[in-house]
N, C-alpha and C positions, 0 to 999 in steps of 0.2 A: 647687721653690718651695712653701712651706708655705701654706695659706689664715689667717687670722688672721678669727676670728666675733668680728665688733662686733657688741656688747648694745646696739639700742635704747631709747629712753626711753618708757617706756612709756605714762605721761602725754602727753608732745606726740603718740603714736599716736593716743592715745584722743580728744586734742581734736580733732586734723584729720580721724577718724575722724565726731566730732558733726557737726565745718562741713561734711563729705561731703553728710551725711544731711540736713540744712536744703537744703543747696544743691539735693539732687536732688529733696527736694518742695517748693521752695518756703518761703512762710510756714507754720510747721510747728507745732503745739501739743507739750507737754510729753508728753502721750498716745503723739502717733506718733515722736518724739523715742527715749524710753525703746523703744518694742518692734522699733524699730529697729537701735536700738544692743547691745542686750542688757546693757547694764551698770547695776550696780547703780545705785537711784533717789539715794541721798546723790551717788555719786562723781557718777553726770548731773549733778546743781544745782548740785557742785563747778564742773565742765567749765563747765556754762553761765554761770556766775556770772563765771568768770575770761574769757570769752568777751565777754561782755558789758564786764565792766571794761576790757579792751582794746579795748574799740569793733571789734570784727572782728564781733560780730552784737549787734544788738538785739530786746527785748521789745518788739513794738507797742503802744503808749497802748489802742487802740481794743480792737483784739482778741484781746491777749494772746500774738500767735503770735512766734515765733522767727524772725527773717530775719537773713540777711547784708547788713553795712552795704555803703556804698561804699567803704571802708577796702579791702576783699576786692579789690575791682575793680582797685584801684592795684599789688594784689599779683599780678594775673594771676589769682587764684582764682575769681571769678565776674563773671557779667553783672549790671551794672545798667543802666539810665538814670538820665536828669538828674533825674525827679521823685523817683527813689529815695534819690540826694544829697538832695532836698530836704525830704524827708521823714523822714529820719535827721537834721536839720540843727534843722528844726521841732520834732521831738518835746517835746526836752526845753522849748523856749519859751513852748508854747502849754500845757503841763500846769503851769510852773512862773505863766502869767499867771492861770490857772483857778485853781489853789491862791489866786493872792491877791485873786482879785473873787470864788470860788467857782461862779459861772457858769461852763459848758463852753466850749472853743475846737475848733475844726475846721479841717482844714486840707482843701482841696480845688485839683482843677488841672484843667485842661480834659482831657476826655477823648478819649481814640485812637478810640473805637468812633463817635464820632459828634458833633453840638453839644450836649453837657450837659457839666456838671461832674461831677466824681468824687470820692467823696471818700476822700482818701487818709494821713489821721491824724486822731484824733480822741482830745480827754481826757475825752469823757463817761463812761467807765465811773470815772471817777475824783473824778468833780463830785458833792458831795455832793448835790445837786438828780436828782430821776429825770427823764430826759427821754428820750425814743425814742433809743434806742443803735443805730444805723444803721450796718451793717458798712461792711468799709473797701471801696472797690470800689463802695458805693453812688452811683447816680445824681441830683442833682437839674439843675432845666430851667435852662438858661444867661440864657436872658432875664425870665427871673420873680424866682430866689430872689436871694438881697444877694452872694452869695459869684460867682455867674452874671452878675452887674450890674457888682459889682466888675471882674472881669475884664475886660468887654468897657469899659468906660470908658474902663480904663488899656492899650489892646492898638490897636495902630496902624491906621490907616484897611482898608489892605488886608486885616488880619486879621479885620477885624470884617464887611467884606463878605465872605467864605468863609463867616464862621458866621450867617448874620442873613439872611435876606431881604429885598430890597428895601422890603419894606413893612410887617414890623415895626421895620426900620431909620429909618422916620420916625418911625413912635407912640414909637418908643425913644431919637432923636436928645434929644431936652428933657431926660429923665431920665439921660442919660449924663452930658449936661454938666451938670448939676446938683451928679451926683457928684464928677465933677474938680475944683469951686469948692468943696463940703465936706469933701472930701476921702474919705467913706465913703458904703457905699449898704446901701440895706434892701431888703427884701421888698417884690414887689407887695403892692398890698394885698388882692388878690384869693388869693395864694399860700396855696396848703395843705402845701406841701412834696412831694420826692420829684421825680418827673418828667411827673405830673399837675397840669395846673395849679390848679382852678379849689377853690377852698377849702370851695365849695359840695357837691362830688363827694368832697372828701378835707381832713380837717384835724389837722395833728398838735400841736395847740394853741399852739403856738412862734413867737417872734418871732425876728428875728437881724440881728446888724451886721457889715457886712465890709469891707475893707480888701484892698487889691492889694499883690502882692510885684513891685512894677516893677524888673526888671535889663534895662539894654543896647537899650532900646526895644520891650522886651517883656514878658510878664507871665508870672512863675515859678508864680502859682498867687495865693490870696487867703486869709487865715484870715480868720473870725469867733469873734463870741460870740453863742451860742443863747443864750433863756431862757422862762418859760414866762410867754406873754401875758398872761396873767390874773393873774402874780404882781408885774409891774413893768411901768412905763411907761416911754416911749421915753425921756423928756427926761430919769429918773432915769438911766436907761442910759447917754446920752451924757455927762451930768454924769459920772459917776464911773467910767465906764470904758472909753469909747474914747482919751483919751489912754494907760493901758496897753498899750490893743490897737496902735496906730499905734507905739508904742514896740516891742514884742514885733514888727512887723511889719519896721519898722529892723533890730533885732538880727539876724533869721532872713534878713534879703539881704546884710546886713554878712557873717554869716556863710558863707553861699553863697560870696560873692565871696571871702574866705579861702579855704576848699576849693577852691574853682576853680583858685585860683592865680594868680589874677589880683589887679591894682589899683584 
C-alpha cells in the first residue's frame, strides 16, 4: 500500500496557529501576537482581520487586546464564561451608543474576587472626550458607584443579602428603591470613583448614569455613560441621553437571550 501526502492549507494552519497563541495567553496585544507567531506583520493583520470578521476573536473596545469570543467556546476550542458572552455581546452596543451621544459607555459585572464591580468593556478609548481610561479588570465599590447601585437594585433579595451587610443594607434600602421607580441610578454623591470611596481622599472628576441588564431574575451586569462633572449637568444628561442608554441596555439582553438560545 502506497502512502498518498496530502498538502495542507496553509492559510487555515496559520489561523488556528494565531487562535492557538491568543488562547494560550489570554487577552493578547498585537506585540505578543506577532513574536509569537513568527509570521510576517501584513499576513498577522491579514489572519487577524479575517479572525475578527468571523466573530472567532475580537479586539477589546477598552484595551485593544485580542481575545477569543464565545463563538470558540461552541466549537470546543476554548473556555469562556457567561460574562465573556456578555461582553463580546456588549461591545459593539455600547461603542456604537458612545459614537452617537460622544460620551463613553462601560460595561461592568459583579466581580468573582469579592463585592465590587468589575469592569469588563469599556468605549472610552474611543470617546472623543478624555476621561481616566480604567483597564478592563478594574475595580469600582458596589454600593457607592451608579453601575454598583444599578446592580444591586435589580438583583433579588437573597443576592443582595451575600453582597451588602446588614447595615448598610438599611442606609441603602431608600436609594435602591428609588432606583427601581426611575429606572436608573447614579453616583453617591460623596463618590470619587475606583474602590475608595470617599471623593474627599480620591476624585477622578466624573460623574455617571447606569442601568441594569436584568435576565431570568437576575442581573447580567449594568452599563453606564461617564462624563466629565464639570462639563455637563445631570438633567442635560438624562434629557438626552438615558433613553439611548436604556435602549442600548434592551438590545444587549435581547441579544444575550439570542446567543443563549433561549426565548
Amino acid at each position: 500500500m502506497t502512502k498518498t501526502n496530502k498538502k495542507t492549507i496553509r492559510a487555515i494552519e496559520r489561523g488556528i496557529a494565531v487562535v492557538d497563541i491568543i488562547n494560550q495567553i489570554g487577552p493578547a496585544s498585537l506585540k505578543s501576537i506577532y513574536e509569537g507567531s513568527g509570521l510576517p506583520r501584513p499576513t498577522l493583520l491579514r489572519i487577524l482581520h479575517t479572525l475578527e470578521q468571523t466573530g472567532l476573536i475580537r479586539r477589546g473596545l477598552g484595551d485593544g487586546l485580542y481575545r477569543p469570543t464565545f463563538k470558540l467556546e461552541k466549537m470546543a476550542i476554548t473556555k469562556h464564561d457567561e460574562t465573556d458572552l456578555l461582553a463580546d455581546i456588549a461591545a459593539p452596543t455600547i461603542n456604537s451608543l458612545s459614537e452617537h451621544i460622544s460620551w463613553p459607555s462601560d460595561l461592568a459585572v459583579l466581580s468573582k474576587d469579592g463585592p465590587f464591580m468589575v469592569l469588563k468593556e469599556t468605549s472610552r478609548p474611543n470617546s472623543p472626550f478624555i476621561l481616566n481610561i480604567d483597564k478592563i479588570g478594574h475595580k469600582v465599590s458596589l454600593t457607592l458607584s451608579a453601575v454598583g447601585r444599578a446592580y444591586l437594585a435589580y438583583s433579588p433579595p437573597d443576592k443582595i443579602n451575600q453582597l451588602v451587610t446588614h447595615t448598610d443594607l438599611i442606609k441603602l434600602k431608600p436609594c435602591l428603591e428609588e432606583i427601581k421607580n426611575q429606572g436608573y441610578a447614579l453616583r453617591d454623591p460623596s463618590f470619587g470613583g475606583g474602590t475608595d470611596p470617599l471623593r474627599s481622599q480620591y476624585d477622578d472628576g466624573l460623574d455617571a448614569l447606569a442601568v441594569a441588564l436584568p435576565y431570568n431574575g437576575e442581573v447580567l451586569g449594568c452599563i453606564n455613560i461617564a462624563w466629565l462633572r464639570k462639563a455637563v449637568d445631570l438633567d442635560s444628561i438624562k434629557s438626552n441621553y438615558l433613553k439611548p442608554l436604556q435602549l442600548a441596555a434592551r438590545e444587549i439582553v435581547k441579544k444575550y437571550i439570542a446567543a443563549s438560545g433561549e426565548d
